[in-house]
C-alpha positions in Angstrom: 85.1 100.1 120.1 84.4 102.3 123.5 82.6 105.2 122.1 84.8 108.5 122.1 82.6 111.6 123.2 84.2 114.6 121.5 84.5 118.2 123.0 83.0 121.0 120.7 82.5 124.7 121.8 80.1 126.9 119.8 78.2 124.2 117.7 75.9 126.0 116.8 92.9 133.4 97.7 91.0 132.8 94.9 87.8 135.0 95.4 87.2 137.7 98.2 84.0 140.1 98.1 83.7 143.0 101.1 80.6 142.2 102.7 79.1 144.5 105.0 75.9 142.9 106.6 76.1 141.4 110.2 79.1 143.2 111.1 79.7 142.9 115.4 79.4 146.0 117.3 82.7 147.6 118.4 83.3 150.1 121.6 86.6 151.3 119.5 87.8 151.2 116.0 86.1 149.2 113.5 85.2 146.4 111.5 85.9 145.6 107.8 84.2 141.9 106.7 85.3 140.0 103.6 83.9 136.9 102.7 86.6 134.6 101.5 86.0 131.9 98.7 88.7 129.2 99.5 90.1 126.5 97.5 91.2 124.7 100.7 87.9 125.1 103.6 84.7 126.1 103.0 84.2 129.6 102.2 83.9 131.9 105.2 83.4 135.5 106.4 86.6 137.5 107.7 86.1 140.3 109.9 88.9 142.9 110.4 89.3 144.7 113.2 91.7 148.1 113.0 92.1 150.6 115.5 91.0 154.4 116.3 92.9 156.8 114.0 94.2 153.5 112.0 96.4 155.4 109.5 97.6 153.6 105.4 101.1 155.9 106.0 102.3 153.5 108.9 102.7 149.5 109.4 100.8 147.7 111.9 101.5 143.9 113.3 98.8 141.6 112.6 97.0 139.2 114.6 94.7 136.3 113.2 92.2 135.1 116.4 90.4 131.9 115.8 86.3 131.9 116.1 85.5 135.2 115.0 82.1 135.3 116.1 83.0 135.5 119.7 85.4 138.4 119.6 84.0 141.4 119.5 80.7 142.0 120.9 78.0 139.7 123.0 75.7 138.8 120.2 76.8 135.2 120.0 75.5 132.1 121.0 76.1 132.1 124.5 76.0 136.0 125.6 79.5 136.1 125.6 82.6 137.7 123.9 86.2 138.0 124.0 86.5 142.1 124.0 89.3 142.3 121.9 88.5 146.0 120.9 88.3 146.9 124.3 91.4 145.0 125.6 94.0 146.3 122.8 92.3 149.8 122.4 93.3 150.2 126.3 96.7 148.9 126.0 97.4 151.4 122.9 96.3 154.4 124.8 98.4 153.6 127.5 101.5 152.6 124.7 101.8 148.7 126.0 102.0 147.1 122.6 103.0 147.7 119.4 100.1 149.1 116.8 97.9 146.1 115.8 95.2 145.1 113.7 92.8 141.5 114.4 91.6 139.5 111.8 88.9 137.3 113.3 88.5 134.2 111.3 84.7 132.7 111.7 84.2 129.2 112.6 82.7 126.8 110.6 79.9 125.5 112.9 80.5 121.8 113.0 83.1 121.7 111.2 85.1 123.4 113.5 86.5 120.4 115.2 88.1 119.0 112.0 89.2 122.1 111.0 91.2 122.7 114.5 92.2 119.4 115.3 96.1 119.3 114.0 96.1 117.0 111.9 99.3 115.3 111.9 98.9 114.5 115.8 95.6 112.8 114.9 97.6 110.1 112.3 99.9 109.8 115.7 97.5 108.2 117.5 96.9 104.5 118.8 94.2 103.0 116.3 91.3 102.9 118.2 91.6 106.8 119.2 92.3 107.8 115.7 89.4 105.5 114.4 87.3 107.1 117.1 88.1 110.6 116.2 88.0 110.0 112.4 84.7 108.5 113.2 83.0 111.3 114.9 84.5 113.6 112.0 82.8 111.9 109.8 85.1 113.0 107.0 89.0 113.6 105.9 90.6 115.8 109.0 91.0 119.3 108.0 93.7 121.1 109.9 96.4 121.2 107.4 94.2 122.9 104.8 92.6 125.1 107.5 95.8 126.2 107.6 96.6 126.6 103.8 93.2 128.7 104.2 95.2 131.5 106.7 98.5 131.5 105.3 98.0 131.1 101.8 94.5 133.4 100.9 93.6 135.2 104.2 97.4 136.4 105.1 98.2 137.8 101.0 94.6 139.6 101.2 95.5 141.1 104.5 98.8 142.7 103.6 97.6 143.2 100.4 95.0 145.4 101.6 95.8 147.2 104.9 98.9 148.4 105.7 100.6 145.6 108.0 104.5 144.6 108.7 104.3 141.2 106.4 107.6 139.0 108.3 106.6 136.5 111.5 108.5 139.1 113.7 105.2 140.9 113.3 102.6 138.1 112.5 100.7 136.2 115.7 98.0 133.4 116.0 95.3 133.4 119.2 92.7 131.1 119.9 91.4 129.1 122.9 90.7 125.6 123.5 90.9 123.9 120.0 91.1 127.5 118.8 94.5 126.7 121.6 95.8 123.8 119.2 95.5 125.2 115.9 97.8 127.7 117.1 100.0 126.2 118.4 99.7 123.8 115.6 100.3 127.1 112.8 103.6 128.4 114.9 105.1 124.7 114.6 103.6 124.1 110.8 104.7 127.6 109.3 107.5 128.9 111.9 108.5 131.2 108.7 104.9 132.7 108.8 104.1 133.1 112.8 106.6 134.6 115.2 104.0 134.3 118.0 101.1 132.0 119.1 98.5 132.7 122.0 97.3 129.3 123.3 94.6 129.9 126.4 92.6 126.9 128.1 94.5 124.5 125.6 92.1 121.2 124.9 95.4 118.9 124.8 92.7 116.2 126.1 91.4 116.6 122.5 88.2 114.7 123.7 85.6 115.4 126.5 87.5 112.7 128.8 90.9 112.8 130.5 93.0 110.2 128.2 96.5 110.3 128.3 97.4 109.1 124.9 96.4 112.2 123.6 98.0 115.0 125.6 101.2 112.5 125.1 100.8 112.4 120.9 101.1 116.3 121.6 104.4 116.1 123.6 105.9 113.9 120.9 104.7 116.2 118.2 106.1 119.1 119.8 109.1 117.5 120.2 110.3 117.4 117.0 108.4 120.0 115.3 108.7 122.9 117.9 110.5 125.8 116.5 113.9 127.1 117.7 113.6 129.7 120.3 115.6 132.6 118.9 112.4 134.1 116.8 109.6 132.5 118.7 107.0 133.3 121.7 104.5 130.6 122.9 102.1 131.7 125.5 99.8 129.1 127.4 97.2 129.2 130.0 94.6 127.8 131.7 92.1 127.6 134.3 90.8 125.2 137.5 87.5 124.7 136.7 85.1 123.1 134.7 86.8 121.6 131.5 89.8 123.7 132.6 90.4 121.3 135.9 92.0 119.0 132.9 94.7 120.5 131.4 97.2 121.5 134.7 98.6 117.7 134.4 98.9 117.9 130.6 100.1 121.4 130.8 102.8 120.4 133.0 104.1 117.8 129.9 104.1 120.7 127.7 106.1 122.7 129.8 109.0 119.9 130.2 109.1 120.1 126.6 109.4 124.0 126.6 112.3 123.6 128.8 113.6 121.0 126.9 114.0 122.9 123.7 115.0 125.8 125.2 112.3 128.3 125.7 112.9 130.8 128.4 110.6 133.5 130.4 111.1 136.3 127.7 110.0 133.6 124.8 107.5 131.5 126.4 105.0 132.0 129.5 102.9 129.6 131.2 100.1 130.6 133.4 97.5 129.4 135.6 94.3 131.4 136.8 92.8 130.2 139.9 88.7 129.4 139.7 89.1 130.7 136.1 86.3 128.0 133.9 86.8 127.6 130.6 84.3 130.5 128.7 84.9 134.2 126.8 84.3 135.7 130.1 87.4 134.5 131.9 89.5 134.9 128.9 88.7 138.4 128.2 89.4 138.9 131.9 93.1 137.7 130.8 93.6 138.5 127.2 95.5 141.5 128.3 98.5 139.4 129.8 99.2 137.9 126.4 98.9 140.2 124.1 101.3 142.4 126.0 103.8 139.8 126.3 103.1 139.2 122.2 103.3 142.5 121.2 105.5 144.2 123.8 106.9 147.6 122.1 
């Protein structure tokens, strides 16, 4: 079998306790981290971002962001971070979005790729990809229960403890690369739960090298399990170099499906960013174009 090289980034409710060690550094706002026991995924530290002046009396939307440990400050593996803090706290002071808290959900290290691999486009793919895949997981694929993780112990201990608008007109996913796919993989899995999902630098190759059988197994999933338009925004992006010099082509298949099922400008946005790589940097540079189309007021 032709050996699969697989693409990972950042190698490196039944029981919920508030954990205050090794909490990032914020410019704004701050942090509350609860480590969450799971009966679905490993057990995992959740860190909570809310805003200045974040006040119980009101209702805030909620966003959950995919590898937590890159979001708010540069103590992470590679000297890099998202700015979330920054990025929103700007667009609240000049009243560009709708009141918001971030829950950052940690990665699992290496089992990151299981975890954010969607899981029914894996069992969709010819044998020797799926075998190859499987393979390099080295155990049962995870995405589903990821999932079941976010919507059915992170979500309930969020609205049970802050004060956050609890329908999917109110409730969006964000991640990049595989952090892309779980998102978009959570809008089409639990349309009742997500109104919104952020997808940058997509990784629809799934694996290091172009292959088209898998950016296709993602056109026919999304297909038939795309949500109707009426409640739902889908952003994508993506860059032109380095791993992001992949995904225009497969992009471009997406977006005949987004056409296809109806999505329009105010519901869906694709974008491209000229000599954009595929790295924190360039998406903080840009996280400001989605979340404002996400959370418009």
């Amino acid at each position: 079998m032709k050996k699969i090289t697989v693409f990972i980034i950042f190698v490196m409710m039944s029981f919920c306790v508030l954990a205050q060690d090794g909490i990032p550094s914020v410019s704004s706002g701050s942090i509350k981290r609860f480590f969450i026991e799971s009966a679905f995924v490993d057990s995992r530290n959740v860190d909570i971002w809310l805003p200045e002046n974040y006040n119980h009396s009101k209702k805030y939307a909620v966003l959950y962001m995919h590898d937590g440990q890159q979001l708010f400050d540069n103590k992470t593996w590679n000297g890099q971070e998202w700015k979330v803090d920054e990025t929103i706290d700007s667009l609240l002071k000049i009243n560009e979005i709708q009141d918001v808290i971030v829950v950052g959900i940690l990665n699992n290290g290496n089992k990151r790729y299981p975890e954010y691999f969607p899981e029914k486009v894996i069992y969709n793919l010819p044998d020797s990809l799926k075998k190859g895949i499987l393979s390099f997981m080295n155990e049962t694929p995870l995405g589903d229960n990821y999932l079941k993780f976010i919507v059915k112990e992170v979500k309930p201990l969020i609205d049970k403890t802050f004060s956050t608008f609890t329908g999917k007109e109110h409730t969006f996913i964000c991640g990049s690369s595989m952090g892309g796919l779980i998102s978009m993989y959570a809008l089409c899995e639990y349309p009742e739960v997500f109104g919104g999902a952020i997808c940058m630098s997509t990784h629809w190759i799934g694996i290091l090298d172009y292959n088209t059988e898998i950016p296709d197994a993602f056109v026919n999933y999304l297909k038939v399990s795309l949500p109707p338009p009426s409640s739902h925004k889908i952003y994508f992006d993506c860059g032109t170099e380095g791993l992001d010099a992949n995904y225009p082509i497969c992009q471009s298949k997406i977006d005949e499906v987004m056409q296809l099922k109806g999505y329009h400008s105010k519901l869906w946005q694709t974008r491209h960013f000229e000599g954009a790589n595929h790295s924190e940097k360039y998406w903080a540079e840009r996280l400001h174009i989605p979340l404002k189309f996400m959370l418009e007021k």
